[in-house]
C-alpha positions in Angstrom: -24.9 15.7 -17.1 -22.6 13.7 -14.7 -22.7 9.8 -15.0 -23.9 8.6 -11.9 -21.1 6.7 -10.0 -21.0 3.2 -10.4 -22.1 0.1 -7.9 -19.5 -2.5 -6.7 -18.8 -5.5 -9.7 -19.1 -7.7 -6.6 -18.1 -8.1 -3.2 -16.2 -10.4 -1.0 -18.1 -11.4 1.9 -16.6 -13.2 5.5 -13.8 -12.1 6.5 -13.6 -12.0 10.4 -12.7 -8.7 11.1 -12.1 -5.1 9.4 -9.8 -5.4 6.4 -6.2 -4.3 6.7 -4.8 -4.9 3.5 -5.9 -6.3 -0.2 -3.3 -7.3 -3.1 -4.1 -8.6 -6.2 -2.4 -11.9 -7.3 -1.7 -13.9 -10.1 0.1 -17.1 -9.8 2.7 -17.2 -12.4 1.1 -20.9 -13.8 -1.3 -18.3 -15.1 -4.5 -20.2 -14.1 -6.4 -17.9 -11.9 -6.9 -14.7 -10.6 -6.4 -14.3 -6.7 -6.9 -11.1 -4.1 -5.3 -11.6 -0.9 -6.5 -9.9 1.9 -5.6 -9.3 5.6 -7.6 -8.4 8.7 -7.2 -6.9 12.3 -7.2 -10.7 13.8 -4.0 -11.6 11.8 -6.0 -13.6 9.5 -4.7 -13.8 5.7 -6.9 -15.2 2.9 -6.5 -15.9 -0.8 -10.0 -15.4 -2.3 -10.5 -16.7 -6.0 -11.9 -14.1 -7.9 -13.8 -16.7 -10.6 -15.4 -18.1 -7.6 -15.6 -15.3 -5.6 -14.8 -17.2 -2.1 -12.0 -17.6 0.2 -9.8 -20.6 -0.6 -7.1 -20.6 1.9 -6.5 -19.2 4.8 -3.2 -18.5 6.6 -2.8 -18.1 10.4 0.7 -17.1 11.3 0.7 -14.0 13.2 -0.6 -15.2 16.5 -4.0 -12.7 16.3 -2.2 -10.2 15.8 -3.2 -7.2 13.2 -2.0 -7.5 9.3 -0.2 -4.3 8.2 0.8 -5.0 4.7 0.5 -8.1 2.2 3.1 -7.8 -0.9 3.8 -10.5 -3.5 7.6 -11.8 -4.0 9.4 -13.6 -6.8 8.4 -16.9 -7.8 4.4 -17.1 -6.3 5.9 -16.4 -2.7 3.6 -14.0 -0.4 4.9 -11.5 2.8 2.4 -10.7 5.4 3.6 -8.0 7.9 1.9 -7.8 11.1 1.6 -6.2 14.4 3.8 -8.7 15.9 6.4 -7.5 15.1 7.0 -10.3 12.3 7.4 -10.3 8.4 6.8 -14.0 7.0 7.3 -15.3 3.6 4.7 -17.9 2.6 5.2 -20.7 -0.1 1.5 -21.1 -1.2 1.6 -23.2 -4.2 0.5 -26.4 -4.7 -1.8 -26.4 -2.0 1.0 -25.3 0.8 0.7 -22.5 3.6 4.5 -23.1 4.6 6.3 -20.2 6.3 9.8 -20.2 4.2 11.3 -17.0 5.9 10.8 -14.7 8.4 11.9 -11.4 10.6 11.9 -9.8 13.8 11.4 -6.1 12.9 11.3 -5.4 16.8 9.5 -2.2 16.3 5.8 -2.2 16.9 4.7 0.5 14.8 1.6 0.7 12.9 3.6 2.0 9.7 3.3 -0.6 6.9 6.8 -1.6 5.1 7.7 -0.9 1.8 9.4 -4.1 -0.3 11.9 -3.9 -3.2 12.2 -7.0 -5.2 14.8 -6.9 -7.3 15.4 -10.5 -8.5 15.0 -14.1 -7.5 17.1 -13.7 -4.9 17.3 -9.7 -3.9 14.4 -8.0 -1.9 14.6 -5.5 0.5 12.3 -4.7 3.2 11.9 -1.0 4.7 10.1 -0.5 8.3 10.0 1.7 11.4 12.7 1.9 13.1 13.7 1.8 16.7 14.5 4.9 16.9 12.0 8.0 16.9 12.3 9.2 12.9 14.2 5.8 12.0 13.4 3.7 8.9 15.5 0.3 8.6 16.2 -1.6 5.6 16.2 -5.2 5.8 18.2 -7.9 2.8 15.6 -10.5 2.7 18.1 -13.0 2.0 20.4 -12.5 4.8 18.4 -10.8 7.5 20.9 -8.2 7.9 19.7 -4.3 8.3 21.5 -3.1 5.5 20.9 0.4 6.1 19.6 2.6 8.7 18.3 6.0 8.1 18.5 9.0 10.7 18.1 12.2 10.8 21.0 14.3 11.8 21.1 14.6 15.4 20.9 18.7 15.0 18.2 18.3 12.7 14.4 18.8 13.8 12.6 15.7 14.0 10.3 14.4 11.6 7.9 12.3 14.2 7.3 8.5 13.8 7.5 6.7 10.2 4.0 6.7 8.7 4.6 5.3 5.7 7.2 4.1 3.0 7.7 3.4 -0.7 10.8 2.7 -2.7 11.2 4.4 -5.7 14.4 2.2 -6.4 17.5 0.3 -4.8 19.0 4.1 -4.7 15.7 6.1 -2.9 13.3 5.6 -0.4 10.2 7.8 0.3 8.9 8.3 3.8 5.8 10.0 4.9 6.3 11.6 8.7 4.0 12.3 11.7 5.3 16.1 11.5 3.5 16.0 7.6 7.2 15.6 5.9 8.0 13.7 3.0 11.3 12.9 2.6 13.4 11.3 0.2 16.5 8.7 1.6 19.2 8.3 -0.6 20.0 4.5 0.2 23.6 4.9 -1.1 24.5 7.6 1.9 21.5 6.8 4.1 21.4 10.3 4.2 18.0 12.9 3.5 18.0 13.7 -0.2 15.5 16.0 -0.3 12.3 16.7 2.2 9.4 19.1 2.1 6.6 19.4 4.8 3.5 19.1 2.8 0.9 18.1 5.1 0.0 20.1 8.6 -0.8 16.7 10.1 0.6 12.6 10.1 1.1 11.8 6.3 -0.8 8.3 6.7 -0.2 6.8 2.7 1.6 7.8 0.0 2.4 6.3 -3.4 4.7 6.9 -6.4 4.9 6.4 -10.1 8.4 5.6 -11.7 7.1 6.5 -14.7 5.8 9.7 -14.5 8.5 10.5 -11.2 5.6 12.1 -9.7 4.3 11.1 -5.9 0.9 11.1 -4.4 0.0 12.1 -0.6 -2.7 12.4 1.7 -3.1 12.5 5.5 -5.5 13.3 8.8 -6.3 16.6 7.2 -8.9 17.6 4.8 -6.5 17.4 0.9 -4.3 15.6 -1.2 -1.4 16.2 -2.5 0.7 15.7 -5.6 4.7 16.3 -5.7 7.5 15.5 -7.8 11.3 14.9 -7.3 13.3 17.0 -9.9 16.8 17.6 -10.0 16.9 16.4 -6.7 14.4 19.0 -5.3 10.9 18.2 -3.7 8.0 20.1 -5.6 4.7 20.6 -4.8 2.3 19.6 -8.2 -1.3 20.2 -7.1 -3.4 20.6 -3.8 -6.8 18.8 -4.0 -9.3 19.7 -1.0 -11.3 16.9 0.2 -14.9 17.1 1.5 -14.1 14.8 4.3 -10.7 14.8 6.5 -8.8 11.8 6.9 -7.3 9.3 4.4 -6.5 5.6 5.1 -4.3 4.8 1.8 -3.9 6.2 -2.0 -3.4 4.2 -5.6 -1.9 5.0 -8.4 -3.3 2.9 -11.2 -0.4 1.1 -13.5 -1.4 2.9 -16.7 -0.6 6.3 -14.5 -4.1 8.0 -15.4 -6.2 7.5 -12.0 -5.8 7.7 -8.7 -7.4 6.7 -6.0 -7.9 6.9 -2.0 -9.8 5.4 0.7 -11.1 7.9 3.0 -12.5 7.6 6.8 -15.4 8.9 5.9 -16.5 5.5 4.2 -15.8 6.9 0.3 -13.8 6.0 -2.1 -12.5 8.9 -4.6 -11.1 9.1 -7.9 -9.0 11.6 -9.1 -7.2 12.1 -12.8 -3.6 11.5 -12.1 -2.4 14.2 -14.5 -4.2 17.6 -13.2 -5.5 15.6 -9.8 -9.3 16.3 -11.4 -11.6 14.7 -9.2 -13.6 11.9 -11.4 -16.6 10.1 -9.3 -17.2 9.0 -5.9 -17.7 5.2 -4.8 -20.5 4.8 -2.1 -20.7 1.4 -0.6 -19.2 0.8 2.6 -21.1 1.2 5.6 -16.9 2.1 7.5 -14.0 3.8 6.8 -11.9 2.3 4.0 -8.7 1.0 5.5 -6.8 0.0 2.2 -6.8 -0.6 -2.2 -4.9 -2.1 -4.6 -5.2 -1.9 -8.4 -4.8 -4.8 -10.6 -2.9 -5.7 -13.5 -4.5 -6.2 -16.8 -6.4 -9.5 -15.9 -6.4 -12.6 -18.1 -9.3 -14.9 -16.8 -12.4 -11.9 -16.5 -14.6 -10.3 -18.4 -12.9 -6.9 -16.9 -9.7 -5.6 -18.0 -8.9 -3.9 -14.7 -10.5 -3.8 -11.0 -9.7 -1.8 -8.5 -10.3 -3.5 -4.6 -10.9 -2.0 -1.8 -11.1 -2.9 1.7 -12.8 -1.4 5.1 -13.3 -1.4 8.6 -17.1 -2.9 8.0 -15.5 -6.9 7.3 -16.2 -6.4 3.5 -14.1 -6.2 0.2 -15.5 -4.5 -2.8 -14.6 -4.8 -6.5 -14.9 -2.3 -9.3 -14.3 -1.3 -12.6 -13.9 1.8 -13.5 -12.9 4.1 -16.6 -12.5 0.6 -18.2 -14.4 -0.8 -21.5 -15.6 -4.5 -20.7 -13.9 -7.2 -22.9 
């Protein structure tokens, strides 16, 4: 007999609109776990996860929607929101200083992707200006740095949906059209693409590890794929109960992943064979966005996965994990 699915480890409670975006952070002084989370009023907060309340909040995108929240070198945080804007905030030591920032100029709703190489070298995909375009910006400089295209003979893929880097050399991008395709940033030309969904791929994720990708979309499945010898292949088709997905996970250790559906549920799936493993049941909304920790040094739980919805809240689990 089937374990019954789990209940939330807790929850994070007041945020002042539906929940964009949720990272996991660690500061590197090692003292306390953080989640940051964004909303659809621009608002960023840095909850402590002992505590379980919001400590700081940051207010720099005029009210305008956060798309994606990413951590940079040396405790610095990006939000990207629907203004247009990517800042950099210093938050240590008590600050909520803007350090950087950009002028995408593109209003699209597709998140950007960030490549942090070093101290001092990060690079920042988004949508383009142009329909199918994806731009890479040098953090440092400000510079687009590359600009990728489609041939003007070829068909067009739609608007950007999505991005992730795979390295400095290739860039994923998920497609209104359903496409995935693979940039290689040392040409700026298509390295591979394969239409794998009938409908706007809205999230995607990859593993470096095991060079195998992770899809989903408007429709009803999700898909796994990998990129060998320069090809796009199709792994495994997994139909889903419910249409619509709002983001997928990977897990660091490569063995689950999971998405956040419109139908309110979050799902589980072994990485490996794309085996479906439970289904989460607390929000009352669809479930915009997740993030996966790293193994965590201050809780009882070795893991938690985070997930945040359209209904204001944030929920915590652990899952396949053994309590310390």
């Amino acid at each position: 007999m089937a374990r019954p699915a789990p209940d939330p480890v807790f929850v994070l409670r007041g945020s002042i609109d539906a929940v964009n975006s949720v990272r996991f952070y660690s500061p590197s002084n090692g003292s306390q776990e953080y989640l940051l989370s964004g909303c659809v009023s621009g608002e960023v907060r840095i909850w402590n996860l002992s505590s379980r309340r919001s400590e700081v909040t940051l207010n720099g995108h005029h009210g305008k929607g956060i798309l994606e929240l990413q951590l940079l070198k040396k405790d610095k945080i990006l939000s990207h929101g629907r203004d247009n804007q990517i800042l950099v905030w210093d938050v240590t030591e008590g600050r909520k200083d803007i350090v950087s920032s950009i002028d995408t100029a593109s209003f699209s709703l597709c998140k950007c992707a960030v490549l942090s190489h070093d101290d001092r070298k990060c690079l920042i995909a988004v949508a383009g200006l142009e329909k199918s375009e994806v731009r890479v910006h040098d953090l440092e400089s400000k510079k687009v740095i590359h600009r990728l295209i489609p041939p003007t003979e070829h068909k067009s893929f739609g608007m950007p949906m999505c991005l992730k880097f795979i390295d400095s050399k290739q860039l994923v991008s998920g497609y209104e059209d359903g496409s995935i395709v693979v940039w290689n940033l040392e040409t700026n030309k298509i390295g591979t693409e394969k239409k794998l969904h009938s409908e706007p791929v809205m999230c995607l994720d990859y593993s470096i590890t095991s060079k195998k990708g992770v899809s989903g979309s408007a429709e009803d499945k999700l898909v796994s794929w990998m990129i060998e010898k320069g090809d796009l292949t199709t792994c495994c088709e997994v139909s889903l109960t419910n249409p619509g997905l709002s983001d997928v996970c990977i897990r660091q250790d490569d063995k689950i992943v999971t998405t956040a559906g419109w139908d309110n549920r979050i799902r589980l799936f072994g990485f490996k064979k794309m085996k479906p493993l439970a289904i989460l049941s607390y929000h009352t909304d669809s479930v915009h966005c997740l993030d996966s920790s790293q193994p965590l040094q201050h809780m009882q739980y070795q893991h938690l996965l985070a997930a945040g919805s359209k209904d204001k809240h944030i929920s915590l689990w652990s899952v396949y994990e053994t309590n310390r």
